[in-house]
LOVOMAR-880247 format. One record per residue (C-alpha): residue in one letter; x, y, z. Coordinates in pm, whole numbers, plus 50000, padded with zeros to 5 digits. Example, Ala and Ser with C-alpha at 12.3 -4.5 7.8 and 13.67 -1.06 7.14 Angstrom:
<sites>
A512304955050780
S513674989450714
</sites>
This chain:
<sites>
X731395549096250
X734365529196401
X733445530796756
X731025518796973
X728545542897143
X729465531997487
X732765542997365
X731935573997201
X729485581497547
X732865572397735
X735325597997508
X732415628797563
X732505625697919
X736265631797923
X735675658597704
X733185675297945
X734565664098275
X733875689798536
X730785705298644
X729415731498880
X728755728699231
X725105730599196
X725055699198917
X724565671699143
X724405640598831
X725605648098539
X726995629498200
X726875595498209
X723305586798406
X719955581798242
X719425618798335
X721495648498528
X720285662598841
X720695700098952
X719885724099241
X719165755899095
X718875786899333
X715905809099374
X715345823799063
X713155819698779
X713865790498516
X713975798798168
X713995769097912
X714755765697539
X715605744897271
X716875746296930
X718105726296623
X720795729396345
X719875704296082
X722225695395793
X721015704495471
X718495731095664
X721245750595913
X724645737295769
X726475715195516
X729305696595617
X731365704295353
X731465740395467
X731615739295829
X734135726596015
X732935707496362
X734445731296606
X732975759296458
X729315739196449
X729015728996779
X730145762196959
X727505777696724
X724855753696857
X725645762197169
X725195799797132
X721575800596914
X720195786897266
X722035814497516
X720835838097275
X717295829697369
X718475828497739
X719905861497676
X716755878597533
X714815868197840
X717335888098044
X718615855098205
X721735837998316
X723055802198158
X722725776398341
X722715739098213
X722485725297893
X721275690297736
X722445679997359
X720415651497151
X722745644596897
X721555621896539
X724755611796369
X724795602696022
X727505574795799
X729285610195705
X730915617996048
X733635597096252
X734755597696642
X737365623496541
X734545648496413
X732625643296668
X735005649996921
X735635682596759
X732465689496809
X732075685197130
X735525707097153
X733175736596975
X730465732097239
X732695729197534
X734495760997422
X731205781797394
X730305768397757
X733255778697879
X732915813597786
X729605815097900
X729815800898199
X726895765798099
X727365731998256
X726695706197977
X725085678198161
X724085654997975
X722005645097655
X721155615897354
X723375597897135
X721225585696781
X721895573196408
X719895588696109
X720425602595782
X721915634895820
X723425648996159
X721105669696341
X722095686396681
X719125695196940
X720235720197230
X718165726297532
X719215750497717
X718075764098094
X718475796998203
X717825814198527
X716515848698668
X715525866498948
X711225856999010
X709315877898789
X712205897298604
X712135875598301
X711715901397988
X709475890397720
X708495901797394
X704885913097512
X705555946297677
X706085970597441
X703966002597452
X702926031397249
X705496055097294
X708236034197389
X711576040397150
X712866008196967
X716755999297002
X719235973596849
X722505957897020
X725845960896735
X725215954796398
X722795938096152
X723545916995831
X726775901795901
X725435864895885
X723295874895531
X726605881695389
X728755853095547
X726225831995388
X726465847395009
X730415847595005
X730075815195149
X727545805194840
X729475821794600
X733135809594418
X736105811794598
X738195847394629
X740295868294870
X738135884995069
X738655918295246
X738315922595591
X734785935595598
X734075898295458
X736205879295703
X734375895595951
X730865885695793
X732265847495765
X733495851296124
X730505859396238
X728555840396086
X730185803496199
X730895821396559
X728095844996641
X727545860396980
X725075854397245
X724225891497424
X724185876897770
X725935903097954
X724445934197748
X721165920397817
X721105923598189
X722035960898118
X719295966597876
X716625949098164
X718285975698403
X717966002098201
X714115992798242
X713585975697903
X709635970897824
X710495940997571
X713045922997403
X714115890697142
X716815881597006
X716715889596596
X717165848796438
X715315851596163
X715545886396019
X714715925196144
X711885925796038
X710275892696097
X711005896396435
X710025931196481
X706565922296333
X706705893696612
X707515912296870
X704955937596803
X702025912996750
X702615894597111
X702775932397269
X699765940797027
X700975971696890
X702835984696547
X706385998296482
X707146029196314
X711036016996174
X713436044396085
X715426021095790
X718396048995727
X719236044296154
X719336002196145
X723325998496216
X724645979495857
X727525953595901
X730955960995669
X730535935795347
X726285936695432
X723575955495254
X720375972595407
X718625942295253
X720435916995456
X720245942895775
X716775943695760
X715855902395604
X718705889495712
X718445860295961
X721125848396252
X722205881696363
X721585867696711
X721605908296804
X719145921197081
X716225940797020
X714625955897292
X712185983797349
X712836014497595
X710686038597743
X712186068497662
X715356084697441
X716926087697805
X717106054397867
X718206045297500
X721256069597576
X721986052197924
X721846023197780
X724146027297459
X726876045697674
X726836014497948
X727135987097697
X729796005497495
X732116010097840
X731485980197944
X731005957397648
X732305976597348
X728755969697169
X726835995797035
X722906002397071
X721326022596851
X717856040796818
X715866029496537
X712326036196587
X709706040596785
X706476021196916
X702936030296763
X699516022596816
X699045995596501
X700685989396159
X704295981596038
X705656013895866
X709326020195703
X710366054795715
X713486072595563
X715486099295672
X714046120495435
X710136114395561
X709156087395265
X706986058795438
X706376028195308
X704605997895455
X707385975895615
X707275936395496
X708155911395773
X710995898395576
X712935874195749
X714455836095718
X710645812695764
X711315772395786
X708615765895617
X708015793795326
X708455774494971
X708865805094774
</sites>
């Protein structure tokens, strides 16, 4: 790379300049300083990892680091919290220049923005392959932080929008090069831009929401998840999981970075509060898709088949 990393350090900070009242150090020091309010602190972290997350051949900077941004809020999200302050280690390989990164930072700054997240500070490093670590913090009011260990026998299962619209960015994106229709733009779209459900979340906690995660790594990887920290089963009604335009019921239901919320509700009442709030106020959809049981993972159809449901989802470390 052509430029120092004081230099590089120096061209971030302009990039980033600004920061809430409540950051007291940020960029630049050996380590920011904040005053958060009252609430609860929620922390998280994740990683995109070329070759694992991303190629740069197909992914343009801007696009990268707002996405890095947003896997993180959507954990901050699915604890019903608010963004607060973020950190970014950044490894840098021979493959990038200043002008990439910059555009980078661009991407991250942009997500911020719309989400309200003071960027305060983080690592510079050289390596192999360009890897991007974002640790996020989150805040909530004491006690009100919803996990995935709540749901109950009984309790109806619901979805935010629509699942599978990342499984198919990622196949057009693998396969050869063609016009696609809009159902595919929109897949592509969303799957270098997804959304974090900040705002719907706080209306899903309202509505009195027993549990919730975001869905990463697939439907129903994370269903089986979230039912074996509540320790109970799922009964899933497949024909009633929303399907993105250009997305089969495969990716819906395997499919990983939906970044969608999945929560569970005590009753069909609050499912309908719930789905008429967040579409006036968000134009987002949530739909009913199953229900809590006792034990067990079951796939039914509309028709009454069952079938034991498979945790399908995308797993780090599965070979096969």
């Amino acid at each position: 790379m052509d430029i120092s990393e004081d230099a590089l350090l120096a061209a971030i900070r302009k990039v980033l300049s600004g920061a809430g009242p409540e950051v007291r150090v940020g960029v630049g020091d050996d380590a920011a300083v904040v005053s958060p309010g009252s609430g609860d602190l929620v922390l998280t972290t994740d990683a995109l990892v070329e070759g694992s997350h991303f190629r740069l051949a197909t992914t343009t900077a801007r696009d990268l680091g707002y996405k890095a941004v947003i896997v993180n809020l959507s954990d901050i999200a699915a604890m019903a919290a608010s963004p607060r302050y973020a950190l970014c280690a950044l490894t840098l390989s021979s493959s990038v220049d200043a002008a990439w990164v910059m555009e980078l930072f661009g991407g991250m700054l942009s997500a911020c923005d719309e989400y309200a997240l003071w960027l305060v500070g983080g690592n510079l490093a050289r390596g192999p392959e360009v890897s991007i670590v974002i640790t996020a913090v989150g805040e909530v009011a004491p006690g009100r932080a919803l996990t995935r260990d709540g749901a109950r026998p009984g309790d109806v299962l619901g979805v935010t929008g629509e699942l599978g619209a990342a499984a198919a960015g990622l196949r057009l994106a693998a396969g050869p090069p063609r016009a696609p229709d809009a159902g595919e733009r929109a897949a592509s779209a969303r799957l270098a831009r997804p959304t974090a459900r900040v705002g719907e979340a706080g209306v899903i906690a309202a509505v009195g929401a027993t549990a919730m995660m975001d869905i990463s790594d697939g439907l129903g990887l994370d269903l089986s998840r979230l039912c074996a920290a509540s320790g109970v089963g799922a009964r899933l009604e497949v024909d009633r999981v929303p399907v993105a335009a250009a997305a089969t019921r495969a990716d819906a239901l395997g499919g990983g970075e939906d970044y969608e919320l999945l929560a569970t509700l005590p009753d069909d009442a609050a499912v309908d509060a719930c789905a008429q709030e967040l579409q006036e106020a968000f134009g987002v959809s949530f739909t009913r898709i199953g229900v809590i049981i006792e034990s067990g993972l079951v796939a039914v159809t509309s028709s009454g088949e069952e079938r034991p449901l498979e945790p399908r989802g995308w797993d780090h470390f599965h070979d096969g």
